[in-house]
N, C-alpha and C positions, 0 to 999 in steps of 0.2 A: 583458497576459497573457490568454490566450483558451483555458484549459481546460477543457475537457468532457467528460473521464474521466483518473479516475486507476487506474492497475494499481500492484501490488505484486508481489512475490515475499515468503515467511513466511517460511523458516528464512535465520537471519542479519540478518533486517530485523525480524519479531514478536518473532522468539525469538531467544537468541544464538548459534543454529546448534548447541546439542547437543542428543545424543538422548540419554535417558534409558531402558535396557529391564532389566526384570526376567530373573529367572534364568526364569520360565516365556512370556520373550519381548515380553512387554505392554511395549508404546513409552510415552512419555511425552514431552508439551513443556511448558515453562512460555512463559508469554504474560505482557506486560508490558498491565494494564487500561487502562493509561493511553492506550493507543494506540484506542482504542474510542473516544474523545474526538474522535479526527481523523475517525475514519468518523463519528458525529454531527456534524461541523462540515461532512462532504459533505455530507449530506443534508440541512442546511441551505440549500445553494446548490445543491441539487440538480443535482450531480455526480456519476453514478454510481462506482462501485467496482468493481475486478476483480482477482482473485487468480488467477497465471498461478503455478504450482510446478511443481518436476518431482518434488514426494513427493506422494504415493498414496495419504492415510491416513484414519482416523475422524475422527482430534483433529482437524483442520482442517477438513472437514468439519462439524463440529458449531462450528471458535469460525466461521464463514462465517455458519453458521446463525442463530447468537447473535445475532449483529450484524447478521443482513440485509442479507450483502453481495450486493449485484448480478446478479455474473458471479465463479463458482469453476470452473476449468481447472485438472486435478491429473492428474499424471505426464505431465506435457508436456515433450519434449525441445526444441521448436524455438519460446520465447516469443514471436520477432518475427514468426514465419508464426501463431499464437494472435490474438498483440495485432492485426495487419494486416487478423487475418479479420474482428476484433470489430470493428475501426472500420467496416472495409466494410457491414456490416449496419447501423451506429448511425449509416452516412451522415456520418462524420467524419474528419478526415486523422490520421495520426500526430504531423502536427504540434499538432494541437489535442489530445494527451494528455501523461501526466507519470509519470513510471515513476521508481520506486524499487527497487534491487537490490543483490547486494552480490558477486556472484564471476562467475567467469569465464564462466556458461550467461546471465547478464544480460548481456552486454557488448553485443550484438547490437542489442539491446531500448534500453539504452540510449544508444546513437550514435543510434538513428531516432527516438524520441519529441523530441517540441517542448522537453519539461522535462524532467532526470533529473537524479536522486541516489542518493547511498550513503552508509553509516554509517560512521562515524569509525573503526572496526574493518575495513572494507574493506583486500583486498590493494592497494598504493598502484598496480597496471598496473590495477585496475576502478577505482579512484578516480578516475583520471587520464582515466576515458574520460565521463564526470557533469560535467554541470553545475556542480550545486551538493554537495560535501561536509559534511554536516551531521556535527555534533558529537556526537551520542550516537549510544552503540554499539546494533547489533543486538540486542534484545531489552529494552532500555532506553528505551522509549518516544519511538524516532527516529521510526517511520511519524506519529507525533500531530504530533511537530516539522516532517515532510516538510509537512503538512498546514496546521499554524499557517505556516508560510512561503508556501504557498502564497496562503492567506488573505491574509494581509498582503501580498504582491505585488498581491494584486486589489484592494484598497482595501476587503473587506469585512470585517471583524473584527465588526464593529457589527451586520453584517446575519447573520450567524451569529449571533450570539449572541441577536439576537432571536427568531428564530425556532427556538434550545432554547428558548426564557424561553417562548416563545408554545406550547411543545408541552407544555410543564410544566403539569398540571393547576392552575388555581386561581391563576396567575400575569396578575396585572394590571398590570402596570411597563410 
């Protein structure tokens, strides 16, 4: 396995795909932390990140930020002309990336990447078009599981983990 970027989509796969808005309109997402774990496990094997969405908003915006992710692309209709453009620049094939997604604006995205999954809550015609269906639902810390899976296909667990341990102030192990 010869992966050298992972893309996502957030709502359905961060989050469990609801919107939350108040009576004076303010959105709201909840994010599952756990999935911040899978992005520290890229950046251990320095694999970059990229969040292709077609919502448009702050929240996401700000958790991209949080986390240091990569590459954020937001209100995008056409994810596989997105992902295609990014690899052309990063000098890398579609095949050499891994996308996770979970409805019908993914399905594109994931027939062409090398790796692809969806969450157990996916409609069974986007499942059926993924690689791999993993077991937890969108917003339930599936992108960490996309991620640990991935890891473990590479034969690196050990070399993640080293290098949080080594990024860890004051860690000698």
């Amino acid at each position: 396995m010869n992966i050298k970027l992972v893309i996502t989509d957030i709502d359905g796969v961060w989050t469990d795909g609801g919107m939350y808005i108040d009576n004076t309109g303010n959105e709201f997402k909840k994010f599952n932390t756990s999935d911040s774990a899978g992005v520290l496990m890229l950046r251990g094997l320095d694999i970059p990140l990229a969040i292709i969405t077609g919502e448009d908003t702050e929240i996401v915006r700000r958790r991209a930020e949080k986390l240091k992710v990569n590459y954020l692309f937001m209100g995008i209709r056409n994810k596989l002309l997105v992902a295609t453009n990014l690899c052309k620049d990063l000098g890398i094939s579609l095949e050499e990336t891994a996308y996770i997604g979970d409805d019908i604006n993914d399905i594109l995205l994931l027939r062409a990447a090398g790796l692809s999954a969806t969450p157990a809550n996916s409609v069974e015609y986007v499942r059926k078009e993924a690689m791999w269906r993993l077991e937890k639902k969108g917003g339930e810390g599936v992108f960490r599981e996309f991620v640990e899976k991935i890891v473990n296909e590479m034969g690196a667990f050990d070399k993640v983990m080293k290098a949080y341990f080594d990024r860890v102030n004051g860690y000698n192990g």
